[in-house]
N, C-alpha and C positions, 0 to 999 in steps of 0.2 A: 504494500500500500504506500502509496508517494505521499508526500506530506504536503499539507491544503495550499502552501505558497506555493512550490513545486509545480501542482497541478496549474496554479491561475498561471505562472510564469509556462506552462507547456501549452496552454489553450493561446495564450497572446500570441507566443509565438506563431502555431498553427494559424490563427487568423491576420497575421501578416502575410505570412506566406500566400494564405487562400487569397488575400486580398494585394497583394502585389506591395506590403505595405511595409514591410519589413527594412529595417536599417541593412544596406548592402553590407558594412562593417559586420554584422551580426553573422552574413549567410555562410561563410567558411566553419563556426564553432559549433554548426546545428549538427551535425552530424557525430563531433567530439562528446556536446553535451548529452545529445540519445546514449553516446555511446555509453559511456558514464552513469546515466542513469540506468540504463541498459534495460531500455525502451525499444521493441521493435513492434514500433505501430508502423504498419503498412502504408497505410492511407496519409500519415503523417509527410511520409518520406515521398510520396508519390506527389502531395503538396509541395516538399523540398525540391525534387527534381524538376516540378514545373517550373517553380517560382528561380530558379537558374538557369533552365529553357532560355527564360525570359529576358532575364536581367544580363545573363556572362557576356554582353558586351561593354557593361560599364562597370567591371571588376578589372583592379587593376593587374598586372603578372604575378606580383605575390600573392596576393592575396587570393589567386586563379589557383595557383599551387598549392595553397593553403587550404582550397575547397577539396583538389583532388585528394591532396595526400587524409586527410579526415576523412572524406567520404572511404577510401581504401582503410582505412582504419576503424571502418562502424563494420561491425560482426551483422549486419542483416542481410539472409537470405530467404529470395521469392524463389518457391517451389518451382515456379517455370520463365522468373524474370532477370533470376539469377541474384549475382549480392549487390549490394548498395553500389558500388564504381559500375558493375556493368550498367543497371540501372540510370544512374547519371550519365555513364555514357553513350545507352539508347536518346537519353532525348536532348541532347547537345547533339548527335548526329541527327535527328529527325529536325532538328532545328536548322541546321546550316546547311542539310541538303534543300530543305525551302528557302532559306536565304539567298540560294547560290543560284537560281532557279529565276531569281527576280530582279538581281543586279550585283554588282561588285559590293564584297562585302566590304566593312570598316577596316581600314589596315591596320591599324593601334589594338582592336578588339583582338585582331584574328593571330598576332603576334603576341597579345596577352594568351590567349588560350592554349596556343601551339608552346610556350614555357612552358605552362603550369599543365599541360597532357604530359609534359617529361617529368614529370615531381615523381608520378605514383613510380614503387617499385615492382610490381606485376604490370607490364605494360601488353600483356596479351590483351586484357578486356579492354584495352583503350584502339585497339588495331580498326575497328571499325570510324572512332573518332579520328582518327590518324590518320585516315584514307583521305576523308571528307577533306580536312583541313588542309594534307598537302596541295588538292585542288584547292581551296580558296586560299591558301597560303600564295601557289601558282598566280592566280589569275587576281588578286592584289598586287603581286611583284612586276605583272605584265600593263598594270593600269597605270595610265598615262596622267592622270591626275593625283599623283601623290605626293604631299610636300616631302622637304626633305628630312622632319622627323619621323615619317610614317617609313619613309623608302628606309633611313639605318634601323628603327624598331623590324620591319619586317627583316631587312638582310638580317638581323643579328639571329631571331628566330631560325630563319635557312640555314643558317652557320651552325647554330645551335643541332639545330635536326640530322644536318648532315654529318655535326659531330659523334652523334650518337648512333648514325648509320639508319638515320629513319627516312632520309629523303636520297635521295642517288645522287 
């Protein structure tokens, strides 16, 4: 049984989430704090992966890494959705294949993500995000409108990727 503060402080949360309303500072520690409480509400975490759906283009690269590595770090698994990382990274990939679909993504956004998809250390569940991103990683570095903070943010990503033997 959680204790009655507990509780109000896990409902707030959830209804930020539901409601898009949440302090972005806050979205990296929810996965921490579940984990600690060692809370595996589903529906909770399915509110968490939206509400990052949504928002992971105005997280900055730490703080991007700071979500993967947590989320890799919360013990929940979906009988057929898999654990918490694969989870977030179904709908970060269902997000940027519609992104991508509709015009050149954010360069600043897609160079924060492409860090913080290198945090986790199991990077097999991250292969389908990894795909995604090379593409929009690609087709940022090929747009002809990018200043020149967005052009060294992204090279340094590519540099990064290729460091690690994720991009060719």
């Amino acid at each position: 049984m959680t204790h009655p503060q507990t509780r109000r402080q896990l409902l707030q949360i959830s209804r930020g989430l539901r409601n898009f309303a949440l302090p972005l500072s806050e979205l990296p520690t929810v996965p921490m704090l579940l984990q600690r409480l060692d809370l595996r509400d589903h529906e909770l975490f399915e509110e968490f992966c939206a509400f990052s759906a949504r928002k992971w283009k105005e997280l900055p690269a730490t703080e991007m890494a700071k979500l993967f590595r947590n989320t890799e770090d919360y013990h929940l698994l979906h009988a057929t959705k898999g654990t918490a990382l694969c989870r977030l990274v179904a709908s970060l990939t269902e997000t940027i294949q519609r992104r991508e679909l509709q015009h050149v993504p954010n360069a600043r956004a897609v160079a924060s993500l492409c860090h913080g998809a290198l945090a986790p250390k199991r990077r097999a569940a991250l292969l389908p995000l990894l795909a995604q991103l090379r593409a929009a990683l690609q087709l940022s570095l090929e747009a002809s409108a990018l200043n020149g903070g967005d052009a060294v943010e992204l090279l340094a990503a590519a540099a990064e990727w290729r460091g690690v033997g994720v991009m060719g």
